[in-house]
C-alpha positions in Angstrom: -10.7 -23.3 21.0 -13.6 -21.2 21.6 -15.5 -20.4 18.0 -14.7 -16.6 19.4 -11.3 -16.8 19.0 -11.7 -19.2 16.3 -12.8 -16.6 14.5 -10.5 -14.2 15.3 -7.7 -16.1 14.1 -9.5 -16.6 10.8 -9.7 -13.3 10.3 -6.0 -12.7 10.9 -5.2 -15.7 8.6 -7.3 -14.1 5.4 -5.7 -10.6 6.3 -2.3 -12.2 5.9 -2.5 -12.5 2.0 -3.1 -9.1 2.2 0.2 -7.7 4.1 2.2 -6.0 1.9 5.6 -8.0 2.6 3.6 -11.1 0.9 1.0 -9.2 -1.4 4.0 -8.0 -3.5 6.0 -10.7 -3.2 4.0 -13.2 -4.4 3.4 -15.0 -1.3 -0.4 -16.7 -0.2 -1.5 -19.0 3.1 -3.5 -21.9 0.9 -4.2 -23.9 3.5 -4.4 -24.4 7.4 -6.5 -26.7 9.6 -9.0 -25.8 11.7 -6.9 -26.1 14.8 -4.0 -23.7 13.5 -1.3 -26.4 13.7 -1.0 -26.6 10.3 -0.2 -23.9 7.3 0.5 -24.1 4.3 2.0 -21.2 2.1 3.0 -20.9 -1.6 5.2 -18.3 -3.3 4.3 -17.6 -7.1 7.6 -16.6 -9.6 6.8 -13.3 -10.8 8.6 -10.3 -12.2 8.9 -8.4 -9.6 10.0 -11.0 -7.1 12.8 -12.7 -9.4 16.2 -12.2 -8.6 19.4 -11.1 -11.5 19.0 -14.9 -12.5 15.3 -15.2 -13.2 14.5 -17.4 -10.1 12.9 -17.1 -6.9 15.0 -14.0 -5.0 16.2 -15.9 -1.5 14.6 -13.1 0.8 10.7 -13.8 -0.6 12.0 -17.5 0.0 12.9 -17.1 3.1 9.6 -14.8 4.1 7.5 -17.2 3.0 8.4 -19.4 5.8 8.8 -16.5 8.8 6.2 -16.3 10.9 4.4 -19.9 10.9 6.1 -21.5 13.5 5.5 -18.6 16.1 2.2 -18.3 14.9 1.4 -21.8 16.1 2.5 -21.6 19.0 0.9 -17.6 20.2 -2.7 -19.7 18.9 -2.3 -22.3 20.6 -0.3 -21.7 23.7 -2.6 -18.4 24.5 -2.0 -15.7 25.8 -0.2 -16.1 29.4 2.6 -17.0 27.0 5.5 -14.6 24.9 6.0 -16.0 21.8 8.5 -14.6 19.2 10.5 -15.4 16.2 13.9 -15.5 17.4 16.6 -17.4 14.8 16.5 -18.6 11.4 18.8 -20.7 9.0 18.2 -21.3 5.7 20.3 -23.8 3.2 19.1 -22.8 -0.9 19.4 -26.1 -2.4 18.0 -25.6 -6.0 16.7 -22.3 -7.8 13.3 -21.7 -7.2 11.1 -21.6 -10.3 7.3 -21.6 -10.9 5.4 -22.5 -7.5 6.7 -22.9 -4.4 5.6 -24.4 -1.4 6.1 -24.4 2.5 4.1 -26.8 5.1 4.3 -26.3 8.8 2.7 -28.4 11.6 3.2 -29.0 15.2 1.0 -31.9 16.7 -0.6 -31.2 19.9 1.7 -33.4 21.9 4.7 -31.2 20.3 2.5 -28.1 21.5 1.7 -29.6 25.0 5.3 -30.7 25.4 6.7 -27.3 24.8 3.9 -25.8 27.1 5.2 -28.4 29.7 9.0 -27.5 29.4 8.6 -23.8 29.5 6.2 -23.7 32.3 8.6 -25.8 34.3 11.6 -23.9 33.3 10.3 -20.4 32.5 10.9 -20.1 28.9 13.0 -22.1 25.9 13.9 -21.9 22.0 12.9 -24.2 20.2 14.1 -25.2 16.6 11.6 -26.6 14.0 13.0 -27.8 10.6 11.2 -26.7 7.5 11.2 -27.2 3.6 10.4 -25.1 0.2 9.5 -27.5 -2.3 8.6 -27.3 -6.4 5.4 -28.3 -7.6 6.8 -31.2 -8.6 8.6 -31.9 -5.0 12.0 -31.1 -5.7 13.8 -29.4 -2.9 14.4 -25.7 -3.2 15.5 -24.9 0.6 15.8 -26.2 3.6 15.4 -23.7 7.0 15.7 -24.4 10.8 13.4 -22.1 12.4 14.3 -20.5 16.3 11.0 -19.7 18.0 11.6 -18.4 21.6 8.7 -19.0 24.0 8.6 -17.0 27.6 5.9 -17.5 30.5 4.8 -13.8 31.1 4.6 -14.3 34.8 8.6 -16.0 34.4 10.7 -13.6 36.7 14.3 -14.2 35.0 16.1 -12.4 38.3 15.2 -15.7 40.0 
């Protein structure tokens, strides 16, 4: 990756914290790598983002882990590909309480096999698993996230 568009998405990364959607929910990017294959995000229990039971309300759960995937994949797969967020499942497994935490990474093999796949067949969905954990590890959720990728130049008439 070019140190231009490096840049770029480092820009975009920092701005992110900033978005109101995670601003007032509580929700930060603490980490990535260098090759954006890898993010790491972490939801903070406050008082405005608790649900009627004092823990973590499902939605800022669930947001914390949207757009990672998809974002990924638009770095890294550039730009003669659509990439969007297209389905989501998410299983609540224990309240979330204190800090929370979501990791998502794609290896470059994953990357370069879905790169193969949809240029061969014009475009796929592809499902990537994903967990909330406590500070101390326990589960909080599991999701299965949907990401649909599209060559632009795929003609779906043919």
């Amino acid at each position: 990756m070019n140190s231009d568009k490096k840049s770029k998405f480092e820009k975009l990364i920092r701005k992110i914290n900033w978005y109101p959607p995670y601003l007032f929910s509580g929700i930060k990017v603490v980490d990535y790598n260098e090759e954006f294959t890898y993010f790491k995000t972490q939801l903070k229990l406050t008082w405005w983002n608790r649900n009627l039971v004092g823990t973590a309300f499902g939605g800022s759960l669930y947001a914390m882990c949207d757009p990672f995937f998809m974002f990924i994949l638009m770095i890294n797969l550039g730009r003669e590909y659509i990439v969007w967020d297209k389905t989501a499942f998410i299983d609540f497994k224990s309240p979330g309480k204190g800090l929370v935490f979501a990791e998502f990474q794609l290896s470059q093999s994953e990357i370069q096999r879905i790169k193969e796949e949809v240029d061969q067949k014009g475009k796929g969905v592809f499902e990537f698993p994903c967990e909330v954990r406590s500070k101390s590890g326990e589960l909080v959720a599991s999701l299965v996230k949907g990401v649909y990728v599209r060559k632009k130049n795929f003609d779906s008439k043919n």
